[in-house]
TORFI-24360 format. One record per residue (C-alpha): residue in three letters; x, y, z. Coordinates in steps of 0.5 Angstrom, whole numbers, plus 500, padded with zeros to 3 digits. Each point is the difference from the previous one (the first is absolute). Example, Ala and Ser with C-alpha at 12.3 -4.5 7.8 and 13.67 -1.06 7.14 Angstrom:
Ala525491516;Ser502507498;
END
This chain:
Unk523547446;Unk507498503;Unk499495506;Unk502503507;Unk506497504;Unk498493503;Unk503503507;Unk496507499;Unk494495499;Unk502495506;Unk501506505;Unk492503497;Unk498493501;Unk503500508;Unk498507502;Unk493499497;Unk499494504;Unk503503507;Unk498506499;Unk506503502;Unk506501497;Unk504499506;Unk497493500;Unk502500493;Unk507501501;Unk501494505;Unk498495496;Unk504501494;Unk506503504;Unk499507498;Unk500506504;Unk493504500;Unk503506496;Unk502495495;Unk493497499;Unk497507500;Unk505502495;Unk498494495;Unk493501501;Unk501508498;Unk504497494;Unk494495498;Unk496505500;Unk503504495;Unk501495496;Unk492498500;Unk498508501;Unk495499505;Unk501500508;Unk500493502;Unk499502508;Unk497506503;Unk506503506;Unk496502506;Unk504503506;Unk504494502;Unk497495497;Unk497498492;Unk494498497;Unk499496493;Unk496504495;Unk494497496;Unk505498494;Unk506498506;Unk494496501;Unk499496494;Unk508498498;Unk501498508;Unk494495498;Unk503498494;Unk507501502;Unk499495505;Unk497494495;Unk505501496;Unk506500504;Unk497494503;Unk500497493;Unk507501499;Unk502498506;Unk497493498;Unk502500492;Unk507501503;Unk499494506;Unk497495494;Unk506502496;Unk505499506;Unk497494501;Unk500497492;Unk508502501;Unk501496505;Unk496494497;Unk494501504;Unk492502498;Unk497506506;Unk493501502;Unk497506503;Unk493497503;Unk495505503;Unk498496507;Unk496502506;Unk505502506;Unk496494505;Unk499496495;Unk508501499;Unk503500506;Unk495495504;Unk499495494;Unk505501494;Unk506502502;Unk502493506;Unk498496493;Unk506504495;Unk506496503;Unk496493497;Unk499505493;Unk507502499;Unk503494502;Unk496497494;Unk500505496;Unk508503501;Unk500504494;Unk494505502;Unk500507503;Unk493502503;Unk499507501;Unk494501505;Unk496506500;Unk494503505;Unk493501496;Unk494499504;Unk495502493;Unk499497492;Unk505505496;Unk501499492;Unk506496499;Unk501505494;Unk502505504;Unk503498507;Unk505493496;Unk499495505;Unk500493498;Unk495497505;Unk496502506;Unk496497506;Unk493502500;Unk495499505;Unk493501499;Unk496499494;Unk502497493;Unk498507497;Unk507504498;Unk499502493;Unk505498495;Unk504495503;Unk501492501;Unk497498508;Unk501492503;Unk497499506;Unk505498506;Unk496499506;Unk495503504;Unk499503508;Unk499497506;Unk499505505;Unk501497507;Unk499504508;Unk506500502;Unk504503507;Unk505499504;Unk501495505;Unk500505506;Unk494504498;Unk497493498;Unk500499507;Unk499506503;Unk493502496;Unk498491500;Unk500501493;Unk499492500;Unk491502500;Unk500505494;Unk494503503;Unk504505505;Unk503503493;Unk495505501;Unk504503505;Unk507500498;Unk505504497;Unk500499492;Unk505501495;Unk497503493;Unk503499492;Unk497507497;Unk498498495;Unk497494503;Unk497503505;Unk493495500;Unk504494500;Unk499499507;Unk492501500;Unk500495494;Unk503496506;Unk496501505;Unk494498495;Unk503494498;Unk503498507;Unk492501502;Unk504505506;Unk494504502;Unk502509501;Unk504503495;Unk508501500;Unk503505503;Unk502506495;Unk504505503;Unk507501500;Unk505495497;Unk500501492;Unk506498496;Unk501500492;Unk504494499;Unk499494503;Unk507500502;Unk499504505;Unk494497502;Unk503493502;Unk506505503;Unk495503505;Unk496492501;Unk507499502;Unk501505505;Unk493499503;Unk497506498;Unk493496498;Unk498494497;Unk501500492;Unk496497495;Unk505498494;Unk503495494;Unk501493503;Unk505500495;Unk503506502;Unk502499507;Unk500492499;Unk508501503;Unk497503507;Unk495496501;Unk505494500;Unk505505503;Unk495500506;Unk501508500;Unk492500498;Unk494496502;Unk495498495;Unk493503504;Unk494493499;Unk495501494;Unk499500493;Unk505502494;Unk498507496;Unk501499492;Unk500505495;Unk497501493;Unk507503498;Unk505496498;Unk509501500;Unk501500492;Unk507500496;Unk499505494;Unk504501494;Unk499504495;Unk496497494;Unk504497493;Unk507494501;Unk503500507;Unk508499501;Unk503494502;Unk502504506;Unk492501502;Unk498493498;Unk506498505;Unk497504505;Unk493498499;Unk502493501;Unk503501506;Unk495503502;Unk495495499;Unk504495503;Unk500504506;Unk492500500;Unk501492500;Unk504499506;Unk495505503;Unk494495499;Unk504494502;
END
């Protein structure tokens, strides 16, 4: 079949996200009316609706559904195919690295300035996925894993693993004496969803008798949860190396006791079969970083 215009497609593609033809035409720089009239013209071409009309609002059908899924994938391929190839013009090599947005914005990113002075010629394109996806259908060159060393079909290295540390503000450090842990039964807890028994596991380490206070305060970054450390919402149990700078900083105390390590690691992943020079690169640079931070 003949393909679509790119424009009808890229205006499907935002109004499935948005929902909203309205919202559509704001990010592309078109009117609602124009956004629903490509969208009528796509229609036509492919000779089902894509979107049901509901009084002033619009749904996406079954197939809408389906093409904004993998409407969405494969812009997101072309818009990596085409940076790669802006990149080679200009002499250079891109990489698209898949990473985890704490690890990202607490870990990697103050370490890139190092790495692109080392490596001037490459681009980095850095994307959020929290789970193990098939690099045959989403082309990323690398991830940064955490948990085990169980995705399918891929290269895993092993960077580091996690040392949980109690950690609060000075201020709530000082108004709820947490210099004794044993006063922690009573006092406001920060929770991470997805951790949620890390603080039990503490207390059972710490040999802290009771149980941790469970309501309220549950976040699903750990971004957020050293935000709300930070802004004395409750004590956090978090990655030492995620908050290293505020501990220097004074901004949060470490609480006494001992250290929690995990079962899961950090990994870099890699599709199976030869790397570029530009993931050799990376990798190399990223192993020196671990280096400097064993010294």
């Amino acid at each position: 079949m003949r393909l679509p215009s790119l424009t009808h497609l890229r205006c499907f593609e935002a109004a499935a996200r948005h929902q909203s033809f309205t919202a559509a035409g704001e990010e592309m720089g078109l009117t609602q009316s124009a956004v629903s009239k490509k969208i009528k013209e796509l229609e036509l071409d492919l000779g089902f609706a894509l979107f049901q009309r509901i009084g002033r609002g619009v749904v996406l059908t079954a197939a809408g559904q389906g093409l904004a899924a993998d409407l969405a994938q494969d812009l997101g391929a072309l818009r990596v195919s085409l940076q790669k190839a802006v990149a080679a013009g200009a002499g250079r090599s891109a990489l698209r690295i898949a990473v985890l947005p704490t690890f990202a914005n607490r870990w990697l990113i103050p370490r890139l300035p190092d790495f692109f002075a080392s490596y001037p010629e490459i681009e980095l394109n850095l994307s959020t996925r929290l789970d193990p996806f098939d690099f045959a259908q989403d082309p990323f060159d690398l991830a940064i894993h955490y948990g085990r060393d169980n995705w399918p079909g891929a290269r895993m290295v092993e960077l580091f693993g996690e040392q949980m540390i109690p950690v609060a503000a000075p201020g709530f450090f000082a108004t709820h004496a947490l210099d004794r842990s044993d006063n922690l039964p009573d006092v406001p807890l920060v929770h991470l969803d997805s951790r949620s028994d890390a603080w039990g596991d503490w207390f059972a380490a710490a040999g802290v008798a009771g149980q941790p206070r469970q309501e309220g305060r549950y976040f699903d970054q750990y971004s957020m949860v050293i935000g709300a450390a930070v802004a004395g919402l409750g004590a956090a149990i978090v990655p030492y190396d995620m908050v290293a700078q505020e501990l220097e900083a004074g901004v949060l105390m470490q609480l006494p006791g001992p250290g929690l390590s995990s079962a899961k690691r950090y990994y870099l992943v890699r599709p199976h079969g030869a790397a570029t020079q530009a993931v050799q690169d990376f990798e190399t640079w990223l192993r020196r970083q671990l280096r400097q931070k064993q010294v």
